[in-house]
C-alpha positions in Angstrom: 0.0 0.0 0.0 1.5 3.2 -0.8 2.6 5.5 2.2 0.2 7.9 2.0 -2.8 5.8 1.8 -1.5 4.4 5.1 -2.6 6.6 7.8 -5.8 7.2 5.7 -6.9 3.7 5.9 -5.8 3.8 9.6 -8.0 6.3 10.4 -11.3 4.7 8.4 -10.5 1.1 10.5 -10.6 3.4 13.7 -13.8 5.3 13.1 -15.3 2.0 11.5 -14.3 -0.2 15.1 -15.8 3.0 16.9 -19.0 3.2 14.7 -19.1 -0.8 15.5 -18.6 -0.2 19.3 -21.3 2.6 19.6 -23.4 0.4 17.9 -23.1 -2.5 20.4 -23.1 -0.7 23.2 -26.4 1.0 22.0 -27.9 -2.3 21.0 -27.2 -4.0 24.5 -28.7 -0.6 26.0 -31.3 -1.6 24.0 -31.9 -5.5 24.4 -34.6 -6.0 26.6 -36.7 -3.1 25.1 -38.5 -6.0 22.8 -39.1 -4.1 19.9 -42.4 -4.6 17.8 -41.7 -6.6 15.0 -43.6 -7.1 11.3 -44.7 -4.3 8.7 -48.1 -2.9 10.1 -50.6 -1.7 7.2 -54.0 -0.5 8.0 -56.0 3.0 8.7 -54.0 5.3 11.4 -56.9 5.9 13.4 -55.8 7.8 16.3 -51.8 8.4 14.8 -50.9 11.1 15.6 -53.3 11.4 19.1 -53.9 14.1 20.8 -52.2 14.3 24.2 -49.2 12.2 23.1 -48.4 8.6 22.7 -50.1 6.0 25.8 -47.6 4.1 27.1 -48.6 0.7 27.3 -46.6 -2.5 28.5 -48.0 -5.7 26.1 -47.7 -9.0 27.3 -48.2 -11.4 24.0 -47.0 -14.7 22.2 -44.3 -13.8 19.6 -46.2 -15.3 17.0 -49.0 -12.6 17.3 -46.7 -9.7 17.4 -47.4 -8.2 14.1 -51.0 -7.5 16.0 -49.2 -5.1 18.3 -47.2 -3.3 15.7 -50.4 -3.1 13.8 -52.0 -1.2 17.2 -49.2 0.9 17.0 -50.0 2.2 13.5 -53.6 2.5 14.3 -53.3 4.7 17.7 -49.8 6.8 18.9 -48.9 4.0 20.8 -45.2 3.7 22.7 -45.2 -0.2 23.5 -42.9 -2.3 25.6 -43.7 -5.7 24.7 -42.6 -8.9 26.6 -43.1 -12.0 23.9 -44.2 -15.4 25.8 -43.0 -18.8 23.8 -47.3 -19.5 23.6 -50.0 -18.3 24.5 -49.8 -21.2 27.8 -46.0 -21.2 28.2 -43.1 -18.8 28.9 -40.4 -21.3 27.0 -40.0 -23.3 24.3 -40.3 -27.3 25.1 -37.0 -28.8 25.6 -35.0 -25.9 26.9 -33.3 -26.2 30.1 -35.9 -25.8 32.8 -37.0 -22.9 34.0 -34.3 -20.6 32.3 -35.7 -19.1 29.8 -39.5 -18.9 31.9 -37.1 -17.3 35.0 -35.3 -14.7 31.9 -39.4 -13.7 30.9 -40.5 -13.5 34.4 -37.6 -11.2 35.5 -38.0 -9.2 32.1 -41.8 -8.8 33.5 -41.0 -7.7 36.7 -38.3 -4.8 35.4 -41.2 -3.8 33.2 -43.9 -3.6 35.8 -41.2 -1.2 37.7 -41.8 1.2 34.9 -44.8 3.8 34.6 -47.5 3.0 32.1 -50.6 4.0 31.1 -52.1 0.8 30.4 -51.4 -3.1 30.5 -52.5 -5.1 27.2 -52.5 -8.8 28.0 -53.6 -10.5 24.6 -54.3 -14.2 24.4 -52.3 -15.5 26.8 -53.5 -17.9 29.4 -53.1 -15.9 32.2 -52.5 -18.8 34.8 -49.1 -18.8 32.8 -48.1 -16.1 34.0 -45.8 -15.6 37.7 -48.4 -15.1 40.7 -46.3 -11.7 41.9 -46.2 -10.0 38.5 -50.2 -10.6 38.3 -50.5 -9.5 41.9 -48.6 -6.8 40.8 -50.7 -5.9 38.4 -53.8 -5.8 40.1 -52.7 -3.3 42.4 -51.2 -1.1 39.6 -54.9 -1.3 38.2 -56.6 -0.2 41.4 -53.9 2.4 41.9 -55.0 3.9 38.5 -53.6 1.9 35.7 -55.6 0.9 32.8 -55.6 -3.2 31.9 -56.6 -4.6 28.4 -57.6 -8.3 28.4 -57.6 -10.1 25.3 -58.8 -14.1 25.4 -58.1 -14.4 29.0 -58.4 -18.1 29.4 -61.4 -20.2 31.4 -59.4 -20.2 34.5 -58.3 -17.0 35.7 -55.5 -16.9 38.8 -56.8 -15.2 41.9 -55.3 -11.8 41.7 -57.3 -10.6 38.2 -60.2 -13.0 38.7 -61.1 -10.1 42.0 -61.0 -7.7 39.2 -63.4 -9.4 37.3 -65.7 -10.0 39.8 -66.0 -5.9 39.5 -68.1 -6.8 36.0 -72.0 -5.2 35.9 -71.4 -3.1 38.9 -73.5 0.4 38.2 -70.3 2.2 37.3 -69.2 0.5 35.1 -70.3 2.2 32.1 -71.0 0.4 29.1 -68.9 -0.1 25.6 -71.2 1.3 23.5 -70.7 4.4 25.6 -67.3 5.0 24.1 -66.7 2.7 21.5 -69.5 3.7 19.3 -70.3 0.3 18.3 -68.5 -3.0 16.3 -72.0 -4.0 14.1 -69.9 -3.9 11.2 -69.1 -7.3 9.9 -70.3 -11.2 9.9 -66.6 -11.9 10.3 -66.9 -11.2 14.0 -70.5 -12.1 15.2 -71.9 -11.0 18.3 -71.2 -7.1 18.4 -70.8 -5.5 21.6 -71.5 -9.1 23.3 -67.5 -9.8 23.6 -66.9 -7.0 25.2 -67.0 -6.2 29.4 -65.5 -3.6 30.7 -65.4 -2.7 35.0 -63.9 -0.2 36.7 -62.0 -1.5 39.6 -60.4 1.2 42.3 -59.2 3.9 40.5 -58.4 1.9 37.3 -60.4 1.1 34.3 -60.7 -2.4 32.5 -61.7 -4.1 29.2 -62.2 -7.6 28.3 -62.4 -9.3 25.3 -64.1 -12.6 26.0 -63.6 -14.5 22.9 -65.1 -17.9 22.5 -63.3 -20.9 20.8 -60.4 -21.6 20.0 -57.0 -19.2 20.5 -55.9 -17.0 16.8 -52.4 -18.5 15.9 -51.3 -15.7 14.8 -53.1 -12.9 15.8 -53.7 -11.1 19.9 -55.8 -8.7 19.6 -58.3 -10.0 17.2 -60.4 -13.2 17.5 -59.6 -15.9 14.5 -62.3 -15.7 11.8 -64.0 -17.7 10.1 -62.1 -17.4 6.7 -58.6 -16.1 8.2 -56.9 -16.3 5.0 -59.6 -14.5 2.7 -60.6 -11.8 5.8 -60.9 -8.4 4.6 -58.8 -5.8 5.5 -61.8 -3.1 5.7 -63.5 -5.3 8.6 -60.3 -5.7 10.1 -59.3 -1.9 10.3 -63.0 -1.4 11.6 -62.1 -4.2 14.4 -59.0 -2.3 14.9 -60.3 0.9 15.6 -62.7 -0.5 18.5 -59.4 -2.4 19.7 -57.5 1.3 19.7 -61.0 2.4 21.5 -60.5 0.2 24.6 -57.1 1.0 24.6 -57.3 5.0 25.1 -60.4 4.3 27.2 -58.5 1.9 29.6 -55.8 4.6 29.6 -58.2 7.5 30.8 -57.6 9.6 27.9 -61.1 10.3 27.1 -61.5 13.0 24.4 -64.1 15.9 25.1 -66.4 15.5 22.5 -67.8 12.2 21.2 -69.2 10.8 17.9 -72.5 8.8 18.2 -73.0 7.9 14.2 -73.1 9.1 10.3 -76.4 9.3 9.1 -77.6 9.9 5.4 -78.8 13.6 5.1 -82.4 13.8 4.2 -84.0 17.1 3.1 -86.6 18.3 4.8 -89.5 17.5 2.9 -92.2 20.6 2.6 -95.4 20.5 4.3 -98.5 18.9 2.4 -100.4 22.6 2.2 -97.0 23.6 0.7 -97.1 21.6 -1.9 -99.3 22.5 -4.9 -102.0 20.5 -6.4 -100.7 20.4 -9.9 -97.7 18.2 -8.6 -97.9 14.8 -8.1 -95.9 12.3 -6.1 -94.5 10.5 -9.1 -92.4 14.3 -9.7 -91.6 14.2 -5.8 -90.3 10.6 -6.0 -88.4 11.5 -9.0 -86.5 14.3 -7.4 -85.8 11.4 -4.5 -84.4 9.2 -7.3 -82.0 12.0 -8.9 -80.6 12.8 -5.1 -79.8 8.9 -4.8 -78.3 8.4 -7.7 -75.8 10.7 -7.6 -72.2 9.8 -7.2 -71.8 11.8 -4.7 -73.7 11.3 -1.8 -74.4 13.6 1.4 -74.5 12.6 5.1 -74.3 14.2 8.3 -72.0 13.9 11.8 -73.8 13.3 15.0 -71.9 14.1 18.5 -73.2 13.1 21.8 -72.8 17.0 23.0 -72.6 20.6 21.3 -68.2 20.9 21.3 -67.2 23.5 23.3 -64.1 24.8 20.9 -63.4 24.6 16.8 -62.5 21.3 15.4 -60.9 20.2 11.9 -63.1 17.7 10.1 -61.7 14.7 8.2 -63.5 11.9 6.6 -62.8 9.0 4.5 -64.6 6.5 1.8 -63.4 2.8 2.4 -65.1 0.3 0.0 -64.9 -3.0 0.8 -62.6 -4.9 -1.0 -61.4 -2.0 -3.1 -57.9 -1.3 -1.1 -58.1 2.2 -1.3 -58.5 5.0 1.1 -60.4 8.4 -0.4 -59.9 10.7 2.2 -61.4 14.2 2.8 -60.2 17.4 4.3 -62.9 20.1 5.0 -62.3 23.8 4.7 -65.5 24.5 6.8 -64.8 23.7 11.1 -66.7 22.1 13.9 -68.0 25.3 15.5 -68.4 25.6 19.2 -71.8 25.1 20.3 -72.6 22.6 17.3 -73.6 18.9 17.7 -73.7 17.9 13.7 -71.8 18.8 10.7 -72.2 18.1 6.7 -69.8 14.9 5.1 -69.6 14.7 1.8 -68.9 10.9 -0.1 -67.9 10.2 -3.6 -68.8 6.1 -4.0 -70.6 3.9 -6.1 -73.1 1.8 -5.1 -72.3 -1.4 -2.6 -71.1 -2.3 0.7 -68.1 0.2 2.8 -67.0 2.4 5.6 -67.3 6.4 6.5 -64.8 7.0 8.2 -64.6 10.7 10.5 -61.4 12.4 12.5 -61.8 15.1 15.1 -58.6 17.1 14.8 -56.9 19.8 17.1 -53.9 21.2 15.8 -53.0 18.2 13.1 -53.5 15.5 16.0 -56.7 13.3 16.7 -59.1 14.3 18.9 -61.7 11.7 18.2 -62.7 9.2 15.5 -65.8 7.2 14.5 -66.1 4.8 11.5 -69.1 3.2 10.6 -70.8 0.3 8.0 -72.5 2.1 5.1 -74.7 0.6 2.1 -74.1 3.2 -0.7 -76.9 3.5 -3.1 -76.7 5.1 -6.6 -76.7 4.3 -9.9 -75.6 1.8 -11.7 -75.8 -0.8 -9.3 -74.9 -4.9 -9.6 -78.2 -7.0 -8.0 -76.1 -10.0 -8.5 -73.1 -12.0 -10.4 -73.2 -15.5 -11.4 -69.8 -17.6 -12.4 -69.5 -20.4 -15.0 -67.7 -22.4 -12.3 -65.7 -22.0 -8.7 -62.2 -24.0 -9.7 -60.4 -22.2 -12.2 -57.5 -24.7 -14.5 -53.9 -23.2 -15.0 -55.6 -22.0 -18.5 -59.2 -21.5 -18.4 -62.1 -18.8 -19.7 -64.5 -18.3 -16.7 -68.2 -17.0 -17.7 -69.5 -13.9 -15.4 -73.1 -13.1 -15.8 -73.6 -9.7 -14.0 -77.2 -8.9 -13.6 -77.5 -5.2 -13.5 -80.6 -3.5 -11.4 -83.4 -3.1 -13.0 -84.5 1.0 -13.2 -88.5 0.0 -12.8 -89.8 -1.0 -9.5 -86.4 -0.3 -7.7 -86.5 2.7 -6.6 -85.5 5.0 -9.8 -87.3 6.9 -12.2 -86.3 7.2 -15.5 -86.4 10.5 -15.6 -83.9 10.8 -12.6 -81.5 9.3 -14.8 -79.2 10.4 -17.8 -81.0 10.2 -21.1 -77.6 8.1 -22.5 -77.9 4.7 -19.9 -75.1 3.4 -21.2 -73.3 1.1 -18.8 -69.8 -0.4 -19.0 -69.3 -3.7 -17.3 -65.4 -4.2 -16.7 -64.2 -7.2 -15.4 -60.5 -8.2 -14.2 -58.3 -11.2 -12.3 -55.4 -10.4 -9.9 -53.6 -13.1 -8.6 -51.6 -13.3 -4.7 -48.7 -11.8 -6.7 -50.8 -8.7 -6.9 -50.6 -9.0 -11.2 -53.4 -8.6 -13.4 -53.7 -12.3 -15.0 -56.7 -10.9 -17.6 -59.5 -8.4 -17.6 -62.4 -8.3 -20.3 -65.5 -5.8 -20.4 -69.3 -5.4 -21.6 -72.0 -2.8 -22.5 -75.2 -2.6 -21.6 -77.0 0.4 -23.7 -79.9 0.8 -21.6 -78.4 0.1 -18.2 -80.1 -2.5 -16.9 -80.8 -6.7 -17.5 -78.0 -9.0 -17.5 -74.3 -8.4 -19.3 -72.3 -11.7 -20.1 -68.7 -11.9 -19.8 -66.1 -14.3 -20.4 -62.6 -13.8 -19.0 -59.8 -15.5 -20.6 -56.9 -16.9 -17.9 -53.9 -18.2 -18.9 -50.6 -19.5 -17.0 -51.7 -18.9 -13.3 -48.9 -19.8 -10.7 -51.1 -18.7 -7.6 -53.2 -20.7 -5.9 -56.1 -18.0 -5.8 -57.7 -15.3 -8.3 -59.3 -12.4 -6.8 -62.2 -11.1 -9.4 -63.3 -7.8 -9.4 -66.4 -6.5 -11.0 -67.1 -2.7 -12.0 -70.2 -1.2 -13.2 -69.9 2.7 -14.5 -72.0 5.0 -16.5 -68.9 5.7 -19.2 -68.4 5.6 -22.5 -64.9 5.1 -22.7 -64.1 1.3 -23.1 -62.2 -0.3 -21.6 -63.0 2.2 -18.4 -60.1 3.7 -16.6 -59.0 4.1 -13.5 -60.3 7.7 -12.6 -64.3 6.0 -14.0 -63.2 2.9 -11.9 -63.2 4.7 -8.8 -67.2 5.8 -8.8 -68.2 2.6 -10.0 -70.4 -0.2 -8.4 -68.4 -2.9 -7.2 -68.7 -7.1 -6.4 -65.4 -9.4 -6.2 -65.1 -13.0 -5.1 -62.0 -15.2 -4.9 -62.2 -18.4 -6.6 -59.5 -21.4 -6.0 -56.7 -22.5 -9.0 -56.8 -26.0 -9.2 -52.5 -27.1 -8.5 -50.6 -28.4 -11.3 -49.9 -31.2 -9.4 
């Protein structure tokens, strides 16, 4: 090497063993901080929150932790998580006894020695866990510490089985109360039923009670009955009543609160203010045109008139359509008012309004709620050649388009040109378009065949998706895709094997 390279390369070994030291000593600082691990996706409900992050200690099997990084996106969340080998053990079978449970248990304990906001114990057999850190717990609890339980178990140890006795006292208030509700999917039947909540001391607690068996891979949510094909929209919903309990366990209450979105209906005129000459076929008519319109009106209910301004944010989630079309109003919550004006651009089937409260860019409150949207056109109902697609195969779709007599819409609510494009397309698990095909009905209604050619599939599943739009441009694009009725299904690819 020549000589003057020499003391150059001496002094990049010397700042690389530094940088390598630094970062040791850092990481070893850092060990036993456990942090939350998996890429969380998903609607940030509560992120930023107003008030700051809620420190929360999670207790959870290492297989579900992508359900506490997921919480974290949804609300501010600063998490100290201690991972358990299962939900019924602290170590793995075959390791020397009691080492690695003793390493958990002592992990615990430093962690309990910390300040939190709230305790999250997600489906873990609580009987697992060492008799002084639950003991331990409970007093935290009475002393004013929130406590989350998630699948508790059928046998709870003494020390959190007091607290529960604390269930259906008069002060405990009920979920509805502050979660606004969880009607919003078959996925999780039941509603409101899995969900106790008591007040113990000076403490607040929430219980999921969960019947059958324990999620594999999942803490905070129940296992569905379709895990693999569950929809992300149900589950953000879920999520948001998860992130509910959370800031309600942890006292952070927000002033106002948001009771429900309800479509906006005009005030129809009194009967003497209505003239003779007009008839009730021209009143329904005007009805039609007002629901057939892309965009669509609905108002914001609170519990209470706010006391100061807020910023208004909604959001359009359509099932199955993996896209978020959110909403900033120029126009504030005013003190003194208990409703304001949304505004939604959908096309007609199943979805989610979503609403934020915000002070100062954070999250003062948030509501989402299940939503039929109505309009026209609209898809009464799809029909496929078969369910078990071949490697190379041409799948038949018969879409059956509403009918616009005897449904609700007048012809003359609607354009005088009906004509309705009927787009079709196949994405595979790889996320690639496999084939797409499209029809036209010219008078909008009555049934549209389509046949959808397939060709070298690799993934085991297709996912289907059918649009209906009022467009003349063919094939329709993305932009016309976006106000357009909407169906999909997955269907199964038969293996080459």
């Amino acid at each position: 090497m020549h000589r003057f390279w020499r003391p150059v390369a001496r002094v990049a070994l010397g700042l690389a063993l530094c940088a390598v030291a630094a970062a040791a000593a850092h990481a070893k600082d850092k060990a036993d901080a456990r942090p939350v691990s998996g890429a969380a996706s998903g609607v940030a409900w509560a992120n930023p929150l107003d008030g700051g992050p809620i420190r929360a200690l999670v207790i959870a099997p290492r297989s579900t932790l992508d359900d506490v990084a997921a919480l974290a996106h949804c609300i501010e969340l600063r998490p100290d998580v201690i991972p358990l080998w299962t939900s019924t053990c602290l170590e793995p079978p075959g390791a020397p006894e009691g080492q690695m449970a003793d390493a958990t248990a002592r992990l615990l304990e430093k962690r309990l020695a910390h300040r939190h906001d709230v305790i999250v114990i997600a489906n873990v057999d609580c009987a697992a866990l060492p008799e002084e850190s639950l003991a331990r717990i409970a007093r935290q609890v009475r002393g004013g510490t929130g406590l989350v339980i998630v699948h508790p178990g059928p046998n709870l140890p003494p020390a959190l089985d007091a607290l529960l006795d604390r269930f259906g006292r008069p002060e405990s208030p009920e979920p509805g109360e502050w979660a606004g509700g969880l009607d919003f999917s078959t996925e999780w039947p039941g509603g409101l039923d899995i969900v106790r909540t008591a007040a113990p001391g000076a403490g607040r607690l929430v219980a999921f009670d969960f019947s059958g068996p324990r999620a594999n891979t999942h803490c905070l949510a129940p296992a569905a009955p379709a895990t693999l094909f569950t929809e992300p929209e149900y589950l953000d919903a879920y999520f948001s009543f998860v992130a509910k309990a959370v800031r309600w366990a942890a006292q952070r209450d927000p002033g106002p609160r948001i009771t429900h979105v309800a479509p906006f209906v005009a005030a129809s005129p009194a009967s003497e203010e209505i003239p003779p000459s007009v008839e009730q076929e021209a009143i329904e008519q005007l009805q039609d045109m007002a629901a057939a319109q892309e965009l669509k009106r609905y108002v914001l209910h609170l519990a209470t008139p706010v006391e100061r301004a807020y910023r208004v944010r909604s959001q359009v989630r359509v099932v199955g359509r993996r896209s978020q079309v959110a909403l900033d109003y120029e126009d504030e919550l005013e003190p003194g008012q208990s409703s304001f004006p949304l505004y939604a651009t959908a096309g007609a089937g199943a979805g989610f309004i979503d609403v934020w409260l915000l002070r100062d860019g954070r999250v003062v409150e948030w509501h989402t709620q299940p939503v039929e949207f109505g309009g026209w056109p609209a898809i009464d109902g799809i029909d496929y050649s078969h369910r078990l697609l071949e490697r190379n195969d041409t799948l038949g779709i018969h879409v059956r388009l509403r009918s616009l007599s005897g449904r609700g819409y007048a012809k003359t609510a609607l354009p005088m040109d009906r004509r309705v494009t009927v787009y079709a397309r196949a994405t595979d698990g790889l996320g690639r378009i496999v084939g797409h095909t499209w029809g036209v009905s010219p008078s909008g209604e009555g049934p549209v065949e389509l046949m959808l050619s397939l060709a070298d599939l690799i993934a085991p599943h297709l996912r289907v998706e059918v649009f209906a739009v009022h467009t003349n441009l063919v094939p329709p694009g993305e932009h016309e895709l976006h106000g357009a009725a909407y169906a999909f299904t997955r269907l199964p690819v038969k293996a080459p094997w």
